[in-house]
Backbone as CSV, one residue per row, in Angstrom:
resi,resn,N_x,N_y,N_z,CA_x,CA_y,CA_z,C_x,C_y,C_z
1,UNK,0.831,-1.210,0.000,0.000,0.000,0.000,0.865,1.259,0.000
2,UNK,1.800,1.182,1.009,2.767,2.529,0.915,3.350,3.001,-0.308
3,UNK,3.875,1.808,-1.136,4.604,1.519,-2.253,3.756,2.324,-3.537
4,UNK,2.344,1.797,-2.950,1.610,2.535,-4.610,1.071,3.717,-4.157
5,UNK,0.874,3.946,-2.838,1.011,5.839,-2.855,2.178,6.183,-3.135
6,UNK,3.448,6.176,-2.770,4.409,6.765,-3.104,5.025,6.553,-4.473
7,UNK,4.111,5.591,-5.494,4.307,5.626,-6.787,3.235,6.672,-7.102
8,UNK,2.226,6.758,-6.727,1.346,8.018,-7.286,1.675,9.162,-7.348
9,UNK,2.088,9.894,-5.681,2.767,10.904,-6.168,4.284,11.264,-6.774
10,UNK,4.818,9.908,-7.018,5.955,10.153,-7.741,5.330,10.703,-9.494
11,UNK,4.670,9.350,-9.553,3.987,10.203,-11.132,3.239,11.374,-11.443
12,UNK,2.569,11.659,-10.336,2.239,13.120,-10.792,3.167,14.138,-10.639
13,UNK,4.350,13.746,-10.110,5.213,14.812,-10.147,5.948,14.609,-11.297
14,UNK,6.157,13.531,-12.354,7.057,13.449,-12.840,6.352,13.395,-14.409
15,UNK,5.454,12.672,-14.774,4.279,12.691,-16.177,4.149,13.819,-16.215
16,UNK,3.975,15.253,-15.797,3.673,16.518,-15.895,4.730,16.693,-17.369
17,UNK,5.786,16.721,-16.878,6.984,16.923,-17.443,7.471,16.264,-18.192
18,UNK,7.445,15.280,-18.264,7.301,14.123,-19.151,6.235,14.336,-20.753
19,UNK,5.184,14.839,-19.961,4.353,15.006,-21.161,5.011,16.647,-22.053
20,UNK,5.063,17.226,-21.145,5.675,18.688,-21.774,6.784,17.996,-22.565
21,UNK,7.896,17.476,-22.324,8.804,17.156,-23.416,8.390,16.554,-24.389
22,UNK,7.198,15.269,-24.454,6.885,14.461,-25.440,6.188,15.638,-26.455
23,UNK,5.623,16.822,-25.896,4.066,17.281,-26.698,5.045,18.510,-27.489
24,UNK,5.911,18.455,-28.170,6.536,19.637,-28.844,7.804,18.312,-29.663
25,UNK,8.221,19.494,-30.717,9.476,18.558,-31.078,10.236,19.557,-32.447
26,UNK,10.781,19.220,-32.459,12.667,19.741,-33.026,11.990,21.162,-33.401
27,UNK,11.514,20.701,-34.826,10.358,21.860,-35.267,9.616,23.378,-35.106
28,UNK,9.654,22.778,-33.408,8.422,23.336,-32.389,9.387,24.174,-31.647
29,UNK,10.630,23.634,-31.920,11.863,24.384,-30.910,12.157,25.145,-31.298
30,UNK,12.941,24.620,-32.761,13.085,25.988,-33.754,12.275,27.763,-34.014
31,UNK,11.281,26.479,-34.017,10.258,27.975,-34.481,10.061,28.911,-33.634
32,UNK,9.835,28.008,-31.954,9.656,28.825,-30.833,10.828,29.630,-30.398
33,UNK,12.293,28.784,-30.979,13.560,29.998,-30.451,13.581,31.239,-31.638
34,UNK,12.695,31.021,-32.824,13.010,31.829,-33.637,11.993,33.202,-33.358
35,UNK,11.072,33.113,-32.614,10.029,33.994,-32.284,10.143,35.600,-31.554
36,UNK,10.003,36.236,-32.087,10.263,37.152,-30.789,10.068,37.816,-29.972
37,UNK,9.028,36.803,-29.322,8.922,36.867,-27.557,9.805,36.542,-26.925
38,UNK,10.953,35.164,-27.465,11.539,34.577,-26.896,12.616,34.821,-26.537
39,UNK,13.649,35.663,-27.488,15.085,36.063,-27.262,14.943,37.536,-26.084
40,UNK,14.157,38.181,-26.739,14.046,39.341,-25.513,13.620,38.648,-23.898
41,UNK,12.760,37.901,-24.310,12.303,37.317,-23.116,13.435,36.551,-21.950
42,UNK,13.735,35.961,-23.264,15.301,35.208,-22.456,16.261,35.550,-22.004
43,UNK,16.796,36.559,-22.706,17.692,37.670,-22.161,17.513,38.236,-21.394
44,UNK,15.884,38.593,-20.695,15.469,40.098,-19.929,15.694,39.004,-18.410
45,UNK,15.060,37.933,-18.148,15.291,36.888,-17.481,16.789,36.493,-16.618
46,UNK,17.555,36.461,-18.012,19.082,36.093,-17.216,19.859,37.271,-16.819
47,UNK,19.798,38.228,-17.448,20.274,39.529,-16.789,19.498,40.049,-15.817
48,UNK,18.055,40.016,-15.579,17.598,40.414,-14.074,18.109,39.354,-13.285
49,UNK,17.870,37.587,-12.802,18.113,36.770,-12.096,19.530,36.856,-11.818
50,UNK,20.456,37.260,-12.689,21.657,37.411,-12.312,21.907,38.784,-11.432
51,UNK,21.831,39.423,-11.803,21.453,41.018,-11.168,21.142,40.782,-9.486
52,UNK,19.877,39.462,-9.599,19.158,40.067,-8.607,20.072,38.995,-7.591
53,UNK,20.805,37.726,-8.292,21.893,37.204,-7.326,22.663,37.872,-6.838
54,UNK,23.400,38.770,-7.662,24.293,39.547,-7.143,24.048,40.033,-6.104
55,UNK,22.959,41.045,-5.799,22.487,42.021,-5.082,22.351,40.971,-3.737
56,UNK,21.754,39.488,-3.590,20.785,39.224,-2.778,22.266,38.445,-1.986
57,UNK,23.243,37.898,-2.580,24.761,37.355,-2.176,25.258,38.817,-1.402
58,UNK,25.733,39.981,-2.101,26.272,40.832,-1.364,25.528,41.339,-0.106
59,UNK,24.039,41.142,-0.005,23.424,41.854,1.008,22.895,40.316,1.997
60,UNK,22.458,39.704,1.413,22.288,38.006,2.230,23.354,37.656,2.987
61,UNK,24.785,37.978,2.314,25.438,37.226,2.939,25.886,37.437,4.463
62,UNK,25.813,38.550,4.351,26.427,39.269,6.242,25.112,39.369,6.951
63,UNK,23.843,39.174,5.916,22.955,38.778,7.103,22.634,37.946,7.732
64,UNK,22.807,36.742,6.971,22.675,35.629,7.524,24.131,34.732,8.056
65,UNK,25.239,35.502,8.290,25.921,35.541,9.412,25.342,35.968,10.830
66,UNK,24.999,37.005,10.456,24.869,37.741,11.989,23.606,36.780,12.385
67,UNK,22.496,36.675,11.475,21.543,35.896,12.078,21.906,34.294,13.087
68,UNK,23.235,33.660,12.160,23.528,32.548,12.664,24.627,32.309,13.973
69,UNK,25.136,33.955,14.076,25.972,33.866,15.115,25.243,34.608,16.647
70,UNK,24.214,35.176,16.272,23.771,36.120,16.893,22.187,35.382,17.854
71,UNK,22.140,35.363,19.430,21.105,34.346,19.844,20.364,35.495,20.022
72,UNK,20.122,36.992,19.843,19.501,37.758,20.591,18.149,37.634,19.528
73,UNK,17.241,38.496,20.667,15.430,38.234,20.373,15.397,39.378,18.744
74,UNK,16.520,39.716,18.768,16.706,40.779,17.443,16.639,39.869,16.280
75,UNK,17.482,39.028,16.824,17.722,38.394,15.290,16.635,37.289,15.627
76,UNK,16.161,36.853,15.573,15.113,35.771,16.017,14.099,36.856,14.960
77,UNK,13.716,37.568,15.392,12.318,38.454,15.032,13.312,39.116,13.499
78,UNK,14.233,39.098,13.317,14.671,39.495,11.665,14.775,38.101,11.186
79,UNK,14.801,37.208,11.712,14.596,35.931,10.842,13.539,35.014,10.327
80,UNK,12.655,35.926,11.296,10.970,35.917,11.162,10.865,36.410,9.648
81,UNK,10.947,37.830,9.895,10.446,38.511,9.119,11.572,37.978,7.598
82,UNK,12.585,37.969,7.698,13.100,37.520,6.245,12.353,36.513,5.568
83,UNK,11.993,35.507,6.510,11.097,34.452,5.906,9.751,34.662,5.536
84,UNK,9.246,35.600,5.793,7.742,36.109,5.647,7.663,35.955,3.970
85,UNK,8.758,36.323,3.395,8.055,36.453,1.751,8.205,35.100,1.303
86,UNK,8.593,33.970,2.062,8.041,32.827,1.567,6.788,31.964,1.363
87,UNK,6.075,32.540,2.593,4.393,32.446,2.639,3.721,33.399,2.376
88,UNK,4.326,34.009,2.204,3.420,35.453,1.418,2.887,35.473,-0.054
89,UNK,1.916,34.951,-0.774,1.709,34.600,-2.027,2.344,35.972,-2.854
90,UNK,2.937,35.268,-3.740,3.962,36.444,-4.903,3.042,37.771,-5.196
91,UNK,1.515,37.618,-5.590,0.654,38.630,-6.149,0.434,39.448,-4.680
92,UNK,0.554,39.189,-3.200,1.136,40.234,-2.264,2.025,40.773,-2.049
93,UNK,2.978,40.330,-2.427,4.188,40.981,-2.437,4.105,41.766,-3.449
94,UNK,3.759,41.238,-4.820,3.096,42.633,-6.043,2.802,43.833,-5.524
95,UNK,1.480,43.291,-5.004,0.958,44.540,-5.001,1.297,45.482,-3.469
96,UNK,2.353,44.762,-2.304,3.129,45.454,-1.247,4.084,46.232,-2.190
97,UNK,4.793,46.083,-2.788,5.663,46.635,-4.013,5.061,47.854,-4.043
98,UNK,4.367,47.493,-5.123,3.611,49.228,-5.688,2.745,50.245,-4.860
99,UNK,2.536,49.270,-3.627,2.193,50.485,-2.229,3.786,51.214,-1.422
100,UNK,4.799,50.518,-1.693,6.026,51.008,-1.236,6.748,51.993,-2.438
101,UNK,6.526,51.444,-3.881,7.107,52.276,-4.529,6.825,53.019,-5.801
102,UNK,5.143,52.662,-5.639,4.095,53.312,-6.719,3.836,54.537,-6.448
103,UNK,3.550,55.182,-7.352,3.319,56.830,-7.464,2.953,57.528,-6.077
104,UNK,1.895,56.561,-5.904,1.225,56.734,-4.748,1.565,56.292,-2.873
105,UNK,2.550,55.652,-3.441,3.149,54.706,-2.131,4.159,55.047,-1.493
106,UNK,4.456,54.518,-0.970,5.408,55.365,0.853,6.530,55.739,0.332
107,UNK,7.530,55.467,-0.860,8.692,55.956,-1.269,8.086,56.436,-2.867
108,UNK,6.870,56.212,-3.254,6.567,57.174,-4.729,6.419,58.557,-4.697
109,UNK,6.419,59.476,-3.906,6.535,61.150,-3.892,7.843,61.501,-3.447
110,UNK,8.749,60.814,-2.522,10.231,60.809,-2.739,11.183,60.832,-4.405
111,UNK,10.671,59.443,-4.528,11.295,59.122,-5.950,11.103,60.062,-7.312
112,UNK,9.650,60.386,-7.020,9.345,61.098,-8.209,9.724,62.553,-8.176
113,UNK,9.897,62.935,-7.159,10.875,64.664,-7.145,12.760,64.492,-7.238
114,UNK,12.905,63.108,-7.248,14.226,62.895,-7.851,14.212,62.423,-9.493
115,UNK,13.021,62.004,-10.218,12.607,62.030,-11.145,13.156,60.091,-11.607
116,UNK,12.783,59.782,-10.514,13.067,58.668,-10.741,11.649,57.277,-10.302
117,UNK,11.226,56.474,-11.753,10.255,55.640,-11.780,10.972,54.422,-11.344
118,UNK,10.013,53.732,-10.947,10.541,52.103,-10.755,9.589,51.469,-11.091
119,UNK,7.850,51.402,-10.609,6.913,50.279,-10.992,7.154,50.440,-13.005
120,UNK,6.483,49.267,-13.413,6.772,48.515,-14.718,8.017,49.523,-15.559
121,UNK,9.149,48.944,-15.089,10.619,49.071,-15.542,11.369,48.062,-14.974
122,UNK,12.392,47.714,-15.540,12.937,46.530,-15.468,13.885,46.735,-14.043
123,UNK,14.178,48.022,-13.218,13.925,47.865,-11.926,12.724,47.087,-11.287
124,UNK,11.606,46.997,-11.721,10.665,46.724,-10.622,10.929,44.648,-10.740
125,UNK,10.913,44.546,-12.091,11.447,43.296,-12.255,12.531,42.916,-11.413
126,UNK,13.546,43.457,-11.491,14.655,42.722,-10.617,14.132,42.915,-8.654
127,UNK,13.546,44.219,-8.516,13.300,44.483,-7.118,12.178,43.009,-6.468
128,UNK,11.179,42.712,-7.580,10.209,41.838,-7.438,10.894,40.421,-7.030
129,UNK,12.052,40.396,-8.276,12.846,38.767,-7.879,13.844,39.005,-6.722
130,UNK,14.082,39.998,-6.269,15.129,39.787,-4.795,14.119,39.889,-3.633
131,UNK,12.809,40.271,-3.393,12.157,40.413,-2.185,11.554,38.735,-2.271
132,UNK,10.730,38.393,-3.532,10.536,36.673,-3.704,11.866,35.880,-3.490
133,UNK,13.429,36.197,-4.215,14.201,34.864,-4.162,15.124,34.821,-2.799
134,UNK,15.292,35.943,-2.119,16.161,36.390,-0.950,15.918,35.521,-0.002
135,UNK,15.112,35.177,0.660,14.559,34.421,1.684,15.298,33.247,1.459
136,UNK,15.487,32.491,0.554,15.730,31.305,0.289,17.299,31.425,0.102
137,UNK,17.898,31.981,-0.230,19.548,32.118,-0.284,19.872,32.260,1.716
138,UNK,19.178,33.572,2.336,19.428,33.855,3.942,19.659,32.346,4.561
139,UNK,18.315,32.085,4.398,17.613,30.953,5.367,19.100,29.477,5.041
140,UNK,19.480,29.317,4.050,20.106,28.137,3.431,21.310,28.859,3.967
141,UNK,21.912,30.129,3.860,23.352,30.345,4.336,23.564,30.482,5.579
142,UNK,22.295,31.185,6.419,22.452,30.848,8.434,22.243,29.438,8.980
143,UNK,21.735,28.518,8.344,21.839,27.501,8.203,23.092,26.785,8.228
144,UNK,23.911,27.261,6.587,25.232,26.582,6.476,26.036,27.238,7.513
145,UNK,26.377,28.404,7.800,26.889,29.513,8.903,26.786,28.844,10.071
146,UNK,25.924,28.195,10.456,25.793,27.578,11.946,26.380,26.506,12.231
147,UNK,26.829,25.815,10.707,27.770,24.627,11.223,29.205,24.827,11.577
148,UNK,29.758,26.146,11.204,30.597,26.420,11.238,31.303,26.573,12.725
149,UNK,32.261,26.116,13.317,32.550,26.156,14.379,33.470,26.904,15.010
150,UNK,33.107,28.012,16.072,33.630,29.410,16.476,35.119,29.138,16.816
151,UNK,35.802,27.574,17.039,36.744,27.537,17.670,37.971,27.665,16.140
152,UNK,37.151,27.170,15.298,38.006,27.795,14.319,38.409,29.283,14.122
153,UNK,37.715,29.938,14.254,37.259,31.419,13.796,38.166,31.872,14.908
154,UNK,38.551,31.145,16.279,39.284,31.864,16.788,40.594,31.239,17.471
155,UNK,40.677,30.263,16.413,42.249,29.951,16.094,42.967,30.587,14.904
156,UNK,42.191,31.479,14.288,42.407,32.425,13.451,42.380,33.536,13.453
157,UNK,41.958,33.940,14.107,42.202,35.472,14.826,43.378,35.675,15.816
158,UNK,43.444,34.031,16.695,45.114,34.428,17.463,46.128,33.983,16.837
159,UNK,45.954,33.407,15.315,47.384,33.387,14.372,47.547,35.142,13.519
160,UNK,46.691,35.695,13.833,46.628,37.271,13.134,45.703,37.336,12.346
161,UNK,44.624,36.219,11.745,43.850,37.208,11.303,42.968,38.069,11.754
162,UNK,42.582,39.130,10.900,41.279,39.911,10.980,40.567,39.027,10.942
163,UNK,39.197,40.244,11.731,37.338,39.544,11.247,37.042,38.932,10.002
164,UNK,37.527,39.814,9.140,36.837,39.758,8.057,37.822,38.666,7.171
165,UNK,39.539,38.859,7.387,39.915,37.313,6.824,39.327,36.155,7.469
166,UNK,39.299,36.275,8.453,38.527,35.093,9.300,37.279,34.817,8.770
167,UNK,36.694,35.909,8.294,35.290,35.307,7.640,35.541,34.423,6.115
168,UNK,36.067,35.369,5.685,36.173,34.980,4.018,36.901,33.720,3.855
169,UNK,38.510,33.614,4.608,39.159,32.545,4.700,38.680,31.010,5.381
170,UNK,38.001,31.443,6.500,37.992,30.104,7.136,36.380,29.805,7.680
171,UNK,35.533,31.125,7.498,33.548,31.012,7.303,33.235,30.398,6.147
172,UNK,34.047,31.457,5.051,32.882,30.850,4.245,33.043,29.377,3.281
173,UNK,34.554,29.309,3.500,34.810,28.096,2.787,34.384,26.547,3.904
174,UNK,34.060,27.000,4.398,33.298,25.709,5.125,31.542,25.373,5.245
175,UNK,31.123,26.694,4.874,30.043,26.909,4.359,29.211,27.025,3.196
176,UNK,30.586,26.846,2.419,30.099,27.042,1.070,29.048,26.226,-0.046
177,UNK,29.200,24.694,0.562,28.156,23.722,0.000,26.801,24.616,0.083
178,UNK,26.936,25.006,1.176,25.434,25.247,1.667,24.746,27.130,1.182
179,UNK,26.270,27.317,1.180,26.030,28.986,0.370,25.584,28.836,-1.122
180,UNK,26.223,27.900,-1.775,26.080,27.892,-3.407,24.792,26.877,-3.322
181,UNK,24.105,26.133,-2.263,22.628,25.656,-2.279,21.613,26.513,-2.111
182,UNK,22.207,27.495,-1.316,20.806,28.435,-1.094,21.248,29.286,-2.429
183,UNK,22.302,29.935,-2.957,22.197,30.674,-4.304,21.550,29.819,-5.438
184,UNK,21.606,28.446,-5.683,21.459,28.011,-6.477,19.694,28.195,-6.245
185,UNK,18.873,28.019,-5.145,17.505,27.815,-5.150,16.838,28.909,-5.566
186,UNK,17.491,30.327,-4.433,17.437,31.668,-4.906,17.301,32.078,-6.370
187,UNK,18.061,31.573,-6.966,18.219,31.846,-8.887,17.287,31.481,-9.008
188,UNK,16.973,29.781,-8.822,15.710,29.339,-9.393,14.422,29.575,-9.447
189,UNK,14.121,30.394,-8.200,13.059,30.842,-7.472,12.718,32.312,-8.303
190,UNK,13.772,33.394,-8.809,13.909,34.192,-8.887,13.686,34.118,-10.541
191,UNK,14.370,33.259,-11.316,13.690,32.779,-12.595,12.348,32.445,-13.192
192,UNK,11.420,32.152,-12.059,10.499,31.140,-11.569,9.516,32.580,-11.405
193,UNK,9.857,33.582,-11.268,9.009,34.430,-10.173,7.986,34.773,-11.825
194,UNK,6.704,35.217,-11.331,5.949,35.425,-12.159,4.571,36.389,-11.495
195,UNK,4.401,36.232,-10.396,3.257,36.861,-9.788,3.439,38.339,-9.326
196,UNK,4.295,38.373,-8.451,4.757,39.737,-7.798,5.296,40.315,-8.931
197,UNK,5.876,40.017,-10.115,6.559,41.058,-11.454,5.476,40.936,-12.020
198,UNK,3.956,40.774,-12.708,3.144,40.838,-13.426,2.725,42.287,-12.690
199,UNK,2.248,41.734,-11.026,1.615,43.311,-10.672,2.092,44.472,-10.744
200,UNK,3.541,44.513,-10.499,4.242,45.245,-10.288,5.392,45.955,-11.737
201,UNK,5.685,44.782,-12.266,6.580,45.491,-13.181,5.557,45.390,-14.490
202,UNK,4.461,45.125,-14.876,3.924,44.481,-15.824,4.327,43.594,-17.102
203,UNK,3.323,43.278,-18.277,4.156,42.447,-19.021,4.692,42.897,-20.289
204,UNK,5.658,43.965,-20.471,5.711,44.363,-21.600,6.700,43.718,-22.571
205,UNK,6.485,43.204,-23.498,7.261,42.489,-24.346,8.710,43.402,-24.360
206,UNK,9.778,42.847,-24.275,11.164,43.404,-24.624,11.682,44.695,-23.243
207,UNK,10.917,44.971,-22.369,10.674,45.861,-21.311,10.812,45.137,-19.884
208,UNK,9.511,44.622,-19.586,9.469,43.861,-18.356,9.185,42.477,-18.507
209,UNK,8.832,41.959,-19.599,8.543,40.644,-19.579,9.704,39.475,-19.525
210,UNK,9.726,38.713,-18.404,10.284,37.535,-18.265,10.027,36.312,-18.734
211,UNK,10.607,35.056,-19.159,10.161,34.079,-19.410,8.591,33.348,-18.623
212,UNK,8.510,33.128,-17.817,6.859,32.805,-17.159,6.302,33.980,-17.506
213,UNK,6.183,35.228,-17.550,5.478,36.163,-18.208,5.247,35.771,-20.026
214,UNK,5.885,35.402,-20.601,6.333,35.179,-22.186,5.353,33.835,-22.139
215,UNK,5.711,32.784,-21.563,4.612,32.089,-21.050,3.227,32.287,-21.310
216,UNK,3.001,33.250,-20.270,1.441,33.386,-19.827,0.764,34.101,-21.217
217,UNK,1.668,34.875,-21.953,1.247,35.275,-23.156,1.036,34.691,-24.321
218,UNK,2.225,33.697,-24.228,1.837,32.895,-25.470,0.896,32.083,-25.126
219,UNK,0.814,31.162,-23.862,-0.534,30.678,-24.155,-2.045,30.879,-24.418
220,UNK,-2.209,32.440,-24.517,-3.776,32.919,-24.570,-3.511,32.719,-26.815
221,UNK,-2.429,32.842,-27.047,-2.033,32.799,-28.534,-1.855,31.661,-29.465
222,UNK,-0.994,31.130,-29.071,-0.072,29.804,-29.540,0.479,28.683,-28.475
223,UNK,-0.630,27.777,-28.326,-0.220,26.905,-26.960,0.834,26.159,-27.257
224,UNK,1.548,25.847,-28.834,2.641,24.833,-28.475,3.780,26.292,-28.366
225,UNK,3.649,27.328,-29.068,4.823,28.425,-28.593,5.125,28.738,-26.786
226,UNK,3.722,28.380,-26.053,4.056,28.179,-25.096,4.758,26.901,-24.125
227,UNK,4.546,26.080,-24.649,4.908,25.180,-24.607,6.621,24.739,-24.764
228,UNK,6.495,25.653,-26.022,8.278,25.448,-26.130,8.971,26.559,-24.965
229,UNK,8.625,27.761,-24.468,9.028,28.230,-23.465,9.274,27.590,-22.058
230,UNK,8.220,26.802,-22.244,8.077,26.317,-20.656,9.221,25.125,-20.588
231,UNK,9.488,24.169,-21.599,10.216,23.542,-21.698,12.102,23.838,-21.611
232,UNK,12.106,25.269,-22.133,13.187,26.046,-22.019,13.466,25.861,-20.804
233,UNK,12.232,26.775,-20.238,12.481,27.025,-18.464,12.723,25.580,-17.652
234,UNK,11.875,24.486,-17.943,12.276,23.776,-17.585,13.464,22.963,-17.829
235,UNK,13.875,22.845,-18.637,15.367,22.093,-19.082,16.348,23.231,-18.253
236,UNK,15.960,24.707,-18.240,17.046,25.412,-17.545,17.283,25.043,-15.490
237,UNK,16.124,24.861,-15.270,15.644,24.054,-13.896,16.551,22.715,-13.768
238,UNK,16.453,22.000,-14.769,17.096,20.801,-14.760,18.617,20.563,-14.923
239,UNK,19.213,21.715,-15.444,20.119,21.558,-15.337,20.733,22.501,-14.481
240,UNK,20.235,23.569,-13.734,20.353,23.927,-12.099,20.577,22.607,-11.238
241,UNK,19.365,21.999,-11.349,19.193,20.876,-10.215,20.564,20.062,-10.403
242,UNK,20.831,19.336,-11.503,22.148,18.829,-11.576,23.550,19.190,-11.523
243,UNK,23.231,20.744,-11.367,24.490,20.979,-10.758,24.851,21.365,-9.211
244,UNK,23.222,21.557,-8.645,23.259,21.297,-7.333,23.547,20.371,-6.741
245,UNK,23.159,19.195,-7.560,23.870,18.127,-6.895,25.006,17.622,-7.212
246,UNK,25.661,18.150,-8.166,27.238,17.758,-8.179,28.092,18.454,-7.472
247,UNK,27.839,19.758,-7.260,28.495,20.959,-6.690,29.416,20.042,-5.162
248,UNK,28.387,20.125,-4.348,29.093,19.687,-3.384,30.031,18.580,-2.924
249,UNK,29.937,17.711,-4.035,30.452,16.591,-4.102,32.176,16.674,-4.647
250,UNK,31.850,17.406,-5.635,33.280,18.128,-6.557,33.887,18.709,-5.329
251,UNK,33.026,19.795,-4.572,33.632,20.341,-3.458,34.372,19.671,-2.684
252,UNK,33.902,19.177,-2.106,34.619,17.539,-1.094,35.692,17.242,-1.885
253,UNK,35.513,16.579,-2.953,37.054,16.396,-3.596,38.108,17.241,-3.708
254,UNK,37.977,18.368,-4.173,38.806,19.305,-4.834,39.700,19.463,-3.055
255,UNK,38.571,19.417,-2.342,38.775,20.318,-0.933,40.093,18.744,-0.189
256,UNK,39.598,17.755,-0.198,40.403,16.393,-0.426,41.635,16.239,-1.111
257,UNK,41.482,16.735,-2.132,42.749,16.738,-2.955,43.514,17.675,-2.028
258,UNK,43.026,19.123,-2.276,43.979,20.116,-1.523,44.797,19.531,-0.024
C-alpha cells in the first residue's frame, strides 16, 4: 500500500513533465527559439536573475551571518520577518511593491521629485525577484553559517587574522556547499518568479517581460509556442538541479585533494 502511494505521487510529479517534453518537437523548438517573444524574453530573465543574485549574495550574505551567530530576540524576530516572503503569495508581495514604490506609495513622492520611476521598468522586475528569491539564499546560508565552528574562527584570529579574513578565509569556505545551495535555489526561485513582477513590473514584451510572463502570453495565442518556453524554463531548472547536486560533491574532492 505505501509503495503505490508513493508511486502516485511520484507520477504526478514526474508525467507533468514528461508530457511537456513528449508534446513539442525539433520543429516546435526551432520555431519557438526563432520567435520574438523569446530572445528578448530570455535575455530580460538572465540579466535580471543574475542582477538580482548579485544584489541578494552581497546583502544576504552578512545577514545571515549575523543571524547565525547572533542568539539575541533581534535576530530571532529578523529571521521571522526575512522568511515572511516565503508564505506570502507572490501577487502580495506585487501589489506590497507598488504600495512602497508606486506613485502613490510610501517611497513614490520621494522618488518622483528625484525624477526617478521604478513600478513597470525593469527595476521593478529585478526588485520583485530579490524580495521573492532572498529568503531562500538567507535561510540556506544561516543555516550553512551555523555549522561552522567558532573555535576555528578563533584559532584564526590568534594566528593574526582579521574579522573579516577570518570570515572569508575560514567562514565561508566551510560553508560554502550550503552557500552555493541556497544561491542556487534563490536563482531558481527568482527565474520562476511570475506573480509579484506581473503586478508590479507588468508584461511588456522586450521591457518587463520575463520568461513565465512570455509564457502566460503565449498561451492565450499559440499553446505549443508556449509550450516550447516552458520547456526552455524547464530544461534550464534541470540543469540547475544537476548541478546542485554535483556541486558539493566536486567540493569535497577538490577540498580532499587540496
Amino acid at each position: 500500500m505505501g509503495a503505490l502511494l508513493a508511486a502516485t505521487l511520484l507520477s504526478l510529479l514526474v508525467l507533468p513533465l514528461g508530457a511537456l517534453a513528449l508534446s513539442t518537437s525539433i520543429d516546435d523548438l526551432t520555431a519557438g527559439a526563432a520567435h520574438p517573444l523569446f530572445g528578448p524574453a530570455l535575455a530580460l530573465s538572465l540579466r535580471t536573475t543574475l542582477l538580482s543574485l548579485a544584489f541578494t549574495l552581497l546583502t544576504g550574505t552578512p545577514l545571515a551571518w549575523w543571524l547565525a551567530r547572533s542568539t539575541s530576540r533581534a535576530a530571532r524576530l529578523t529571521e521571522l520577518l526575512v522568511d515572511l516572503p516565503i508564505v506570502v503569495p507572490p501577487a502580495v508581495i506585487g501589489v506590497a511593491l507598488l504600495q512602497t514604490f508606486g506613485r502613490r506609495g510610501v517611497l513614490g513622492p520621494p522618488l518622483e521629485s528625484l525624477g526617478v520611476t521604478i513600478p513597470f521598468t525593469e527595476v521593478a522586475v529585478l526588485l520583485a525577484q530579490v524580495v521573492v528569491a532572498a529568503p531562500f539564499y538567507v535561510q540556506a546560508a544561516a543555516n550553512a553559517f551555523r555549522k561552522v565552528d567558532p573555535d576555528t574562527l578563533i584559532v584564526a584570529r590568534s594566528l593574526g587574522a582579521s574579522a573579516p579574513t577570518a570570515f572569508l578565509r575560514v567562514a565561508v569556505p566551510i560553508a560554502l556547499p550550503g552557500l552555493v545551495a541556497g544561491a542556487s535555489l534563490a536563482w531558481a526561485r527568482a527565474l520562476g518568479e511570475f506573480g509579484a513582477t506581473l503586478l508590479f513590473a507588468g508584461n511588456m514584451p522586450g521591457r518587463t517581460q520575463t520568461m513565465p510572463l512570455a509564457i502566460f502570453a503565449a498561451l492565450e495565442a499559440d499553446v505549443r509556442l508556449a509550450v516550447v518556453f516552458a520547456l526552455v524554463l524547464a530544461a534550464m531548472g534541470g540543469a540547475l538541479l544537476l548541478a546542485l547536486r554535483l556541486a558539493p560533491a566536486l567540493w569535497r574532492r577538490r577540498r580532499g585533494a587540496a
